[in-house]
N, C-alpha and C positions, 0 to 999 in steps of 0.2 A: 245338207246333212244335219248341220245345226239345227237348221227351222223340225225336223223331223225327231230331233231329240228333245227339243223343246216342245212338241206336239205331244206327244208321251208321256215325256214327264212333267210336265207343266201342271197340272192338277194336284200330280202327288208334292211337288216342293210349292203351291199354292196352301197345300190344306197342311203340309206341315209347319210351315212359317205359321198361318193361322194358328194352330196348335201354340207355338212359343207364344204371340202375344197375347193371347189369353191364359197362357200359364204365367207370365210377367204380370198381367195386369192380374191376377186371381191375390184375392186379396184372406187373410185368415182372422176370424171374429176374434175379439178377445178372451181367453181363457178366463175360467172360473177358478178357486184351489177347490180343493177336495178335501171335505172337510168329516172328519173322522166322526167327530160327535156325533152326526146325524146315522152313519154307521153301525154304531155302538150305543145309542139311547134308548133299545130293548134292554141291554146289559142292566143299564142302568137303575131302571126299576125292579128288577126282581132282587130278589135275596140274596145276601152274600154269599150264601150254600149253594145258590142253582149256580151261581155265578162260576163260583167255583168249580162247578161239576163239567160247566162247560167250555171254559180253559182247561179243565184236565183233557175232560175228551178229546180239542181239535189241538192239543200235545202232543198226544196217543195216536190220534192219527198223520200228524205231520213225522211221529218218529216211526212209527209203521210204514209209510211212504217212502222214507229214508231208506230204512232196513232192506224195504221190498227193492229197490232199485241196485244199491251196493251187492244185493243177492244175485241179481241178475247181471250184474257187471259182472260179476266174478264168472258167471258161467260163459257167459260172453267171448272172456280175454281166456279161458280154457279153449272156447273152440278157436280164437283166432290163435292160442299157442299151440295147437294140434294142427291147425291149416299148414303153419307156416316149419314143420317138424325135420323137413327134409333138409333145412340149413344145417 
């Protein structure tokens, strides 16, 4: 009965052992930083008015974003306070 369980599963606990020692021996390259400047050295040459134009913009749009989602939560915790009405 052994030889017959080990005939079975022999292949699957062969490939998965193989699996661990290649995820043990997988090795990871060394990181870089991220480096902002390269990023942001469009910013850097234009004018301090465009500059400004475009910090307000992705303001407006990060507090739009806000707004819209806090919107949508509210509506949200209405239906789940209506689902749950019968308590």
């Amino acid at each position: 009965m052994i030889a017959l369980i080990d005939t079975i599963f022999g292949p699957i606990t062969n490939w998965l052992s193989q699996i661990i020692t290649f995820l043990n021996s997988a090795t990871i390259p060394k990181s870089y930083t991220f480096q902002l400047s390269n990023l942001f050295a469009p910013l850097a040459m234009i004018s301090p008015a465009w500059s400004l134009l475009i910090t307000n913009i992705f303001i407006m749009a990060v507090t739009y974003t806000v707004i819209f989602i806090v919107i949508n939560t509210a509506g949200l915790f209405e239906k789940f306070k209506n689902l749950i009405k019968w308590w």
